[in-house]
C-alpha positions, 0 to 999 in steps of 0.5 A, a space after each residue: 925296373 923296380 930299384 934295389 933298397 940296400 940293407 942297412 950294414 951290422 956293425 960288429 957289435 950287433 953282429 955279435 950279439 945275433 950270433 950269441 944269440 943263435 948259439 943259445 937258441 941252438 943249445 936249448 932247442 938241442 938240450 929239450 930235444 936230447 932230453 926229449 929223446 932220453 926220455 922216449 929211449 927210457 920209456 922204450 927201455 921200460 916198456 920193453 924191460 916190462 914187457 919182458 919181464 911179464 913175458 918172461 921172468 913174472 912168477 907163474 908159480 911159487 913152490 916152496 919159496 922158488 919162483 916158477 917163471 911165466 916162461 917156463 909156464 909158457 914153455 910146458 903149455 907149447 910142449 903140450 899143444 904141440 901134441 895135442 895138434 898132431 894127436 886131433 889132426 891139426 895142420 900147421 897154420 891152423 894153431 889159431 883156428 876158432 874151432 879148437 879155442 876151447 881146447 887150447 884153453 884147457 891147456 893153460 890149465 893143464 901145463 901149470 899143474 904139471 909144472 907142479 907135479 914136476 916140482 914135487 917129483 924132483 922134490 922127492 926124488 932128491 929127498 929119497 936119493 932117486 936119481 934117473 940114469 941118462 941110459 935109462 932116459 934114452 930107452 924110455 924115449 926110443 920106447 915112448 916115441 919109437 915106432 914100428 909097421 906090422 901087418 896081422 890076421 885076426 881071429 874073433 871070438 862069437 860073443 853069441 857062443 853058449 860054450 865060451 871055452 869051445 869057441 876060444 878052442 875053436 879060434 886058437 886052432 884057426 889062428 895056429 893054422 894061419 901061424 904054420 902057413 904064414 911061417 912057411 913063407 913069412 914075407 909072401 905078399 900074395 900069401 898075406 893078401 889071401 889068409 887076410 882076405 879069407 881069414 880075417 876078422 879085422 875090417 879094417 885091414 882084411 883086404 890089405 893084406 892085415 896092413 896097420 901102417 905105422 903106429 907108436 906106443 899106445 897105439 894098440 891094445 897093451 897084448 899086441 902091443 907088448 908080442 910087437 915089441 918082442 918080435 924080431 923083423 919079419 918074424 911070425 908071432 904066435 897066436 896072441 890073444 886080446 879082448 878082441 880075439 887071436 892075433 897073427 903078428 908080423 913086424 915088418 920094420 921099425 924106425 927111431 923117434 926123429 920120424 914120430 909126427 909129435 916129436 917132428 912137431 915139436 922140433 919145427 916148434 923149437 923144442 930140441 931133444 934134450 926137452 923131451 927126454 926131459 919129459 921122459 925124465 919126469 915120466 920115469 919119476 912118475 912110474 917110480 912113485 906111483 909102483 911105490 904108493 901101490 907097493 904100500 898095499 892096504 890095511 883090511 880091515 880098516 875104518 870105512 863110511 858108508 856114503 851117499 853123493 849128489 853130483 853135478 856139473 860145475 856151472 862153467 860158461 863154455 863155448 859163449 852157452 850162458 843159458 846153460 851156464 844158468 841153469 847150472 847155478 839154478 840147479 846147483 841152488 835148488 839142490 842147496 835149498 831142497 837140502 837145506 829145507 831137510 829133503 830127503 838125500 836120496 829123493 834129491 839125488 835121484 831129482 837132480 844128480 847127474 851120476 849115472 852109476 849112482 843117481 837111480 840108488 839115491 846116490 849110494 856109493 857103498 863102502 869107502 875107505 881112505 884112498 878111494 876118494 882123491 878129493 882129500 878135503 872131502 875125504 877128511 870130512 866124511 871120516 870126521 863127521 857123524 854118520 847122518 851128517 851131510 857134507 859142506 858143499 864140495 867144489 870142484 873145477 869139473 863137478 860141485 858133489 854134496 855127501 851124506 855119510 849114512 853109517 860107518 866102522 872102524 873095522 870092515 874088510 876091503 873087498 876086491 874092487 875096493 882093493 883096486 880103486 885104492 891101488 888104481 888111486 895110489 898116485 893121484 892120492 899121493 901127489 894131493 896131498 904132496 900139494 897140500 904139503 908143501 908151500 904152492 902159490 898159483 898166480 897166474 890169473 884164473 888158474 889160482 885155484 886146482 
């Protein structure tokens, strides 16, 4: 049995010193730990504070000053994927699926020019006094996201007809006849399924009994369209004619915009319905300032160009394809060398423009006057240099355009489609130069530039 040693005994003195000592090991080690932990909280507290602010509070946009945050960039940019899911038949979960990449990209784009549009317009809008009435908003959004369920019989015009105005004659009569026997009994299934089988024109709803299912606005050419929502339920219409004949039309029920398939997607994505009548507010504004600008109508005579144009494709690296990114900046540099080195302008454009409608002419465009281009840079250049001139190099994110102005007057009448392309041009036209009016800075990476 092995003997204990006995431990020598502290006296109190020694004691003491041992437990002050301990103390001041115990107060350092819980003095670098409490700093140590301070430290790592900070660094949490930044990083989530950072974070937060790219995220969030970092400006997208300055507009005059005012900050547009990334949330509100971020924001717009969901709103309009969400309909772009229901619109290309995307199911939830597959949001991130690969295939439709491209297409999302697009969308970063595309939501900060419309936070840039909606700036200008509630610019506007207070500038000129316009206000929106709530009760206003909310006919426009049961009308924009409202929908309804018809059925019809179509009645087609023979394209290959020598007399036009007989054939018409012909399918009207047709058309009235199927109105008088569908008015006799309007909600006979079995005498639907018949004149549709027998009659209709329409393959794809001929043996339904002329059955659309449910659609929402825009959904059907604007005559149908606008005869449906005139039409009380269960009434048969009157023949109504479209581009692709007579129609027959019967509205068979209507339902409000909480069972249209965008807006359910955008309520599953945390949008609420005061978001989308803000939408439908800024719709409204648009509608206004656009019938303003037509409403200013056109000066003719008026000072035109005569131009000529080479249009390409913007060398752009889409889907990962560089050789096709190459050789678009091969062409787009032959076209500056051959232009450069005095090559004809209409050799040119007939060698490499991708414009069919003006390719074969040399790039003839005819006659513009101003508001036919909504290219303002361009414009102001073609109607300040010297007819002979070509252009600087424009461009722009989808094509890159040289021009030739070939002759000019201070004075020639506008025709009939020049009258429109200006009219069809009006808002567009004024929302550029809107943006060159006021103070807009883009900063969000890739996106500085229209």
């Amino acid at each position: 049995m092995a003997r204990r040693i006995p431990l020598p005994r502290l006296t109190r003195r020694q004691r003491s010193a041992r437990w002050q000592r301990e103390r001041r090991q115990q107060a350092v080690i819980v003095t670098v730990f409490s700093a140590v932990l301070f430290f790592v909280l900070g660094l949490v507290s930044w990083a989530a504070s950072d974070s937060y602010y790219q995220t969030n509070l970092k400006p997208a946009m300055k507009f005059d000053g005012r900050v547009i945050p990334m949330r509100d960039w971020k924001n717009e940019r969901a709103y309009q994927l969400s309909r772009f899911y229901v619109e290309f038949g995307v199911p939830p979960g597959y949001e991130n699926d690969p295939q439709i990449a491209e297409q999302k990209a697009s969308y970063d784009r595309s939501a900060l020019d419309t936070l840039e549009e909606y700036a200008i317009l509630d610019q506007q809008a207070r500038t000129d006094g316009i206000t929106v009435a709530p009760d206003a908003v909310e006919a426009r959004y049961q009308e924009d996201f409202g929908q309804f369920r018809s059925r019809h019989i179509l009645i087609t015009f023979d394209t290959a007809a020598a007399d036009k105005a007989l054939d018409d004659s012909n399918a009207l009569a047709k058309a009235t006849a199927i109105r008088d026997q569908l008015r006799q009994d309007p909600n006979n299934q079995e005498l639907w399924n018949q004149l549709a089988k027998d009659n209709s024109q329409d393959p794809g709803s001929a043996e339904s009994g002329g059955e659309l299912g449910w659609v929402g606005k825009g959904q059907f050419v604007k005559p149908f369209e606008d005869a449906a929502k005139a039409l009380a339920i269960g009434q048969i219409s009157d023949p109504v004619k479209s581009d692709f004949g007579y129609h027959i039309i019967q509205v068979e029920e209507r339902r409000g915009p909480a069972e249209n398939d965008v807006v359910k997607r955008w309520f599953a994505g945390g949008f609420t319905e005061a978001d989308i009548k803000r939408h439908t507010q800024h719709d409204i504004l648009r509608d206004e300032f656009t019938r303003r600008q037509q409403d200013r109508g056109v000066v003719s005579p008026t000072t035109q160009v005569h131009i000529a144009q080479i249009q390409v494709g913007t060398p752009r690296p889409v889907g990962g394809d560089f050789q096709a990114f190459t050789d678009q900046l091969k062409k787009v540099a032959d076209i500056g060398k051959a232009l450069d080195a005095g090559t004809d302008f209409a050799e040119v454009a007939k060698q490499y423009s991708e414009d069919s409608a003006t390719k074969d002419q040399g790039g003839d465009m005819g006659w513009i006057a101003r508001g036919m281009l909504t290219d303002l840079s361009a414009e102001n250049e073609l109607f300040n240099i010297d007819a002979g001139k070509l252009s600087q190099q424009h461009n722009g994110l989808t094509v890159t355009t040289w021009y030739k102005v070939i002759e000019k007057s201070d004075a020639r009448e506008l025709d009939d489609t020049q009258k429109k392309t200006i009219k069809d041009n009006a808002y567009p036209y004024w929302l550029n130069q809107q943006k060159k009016a006021h103070d807009v800075s883009r900063l969000i990476p890739g996106l500085e530039f229209e």
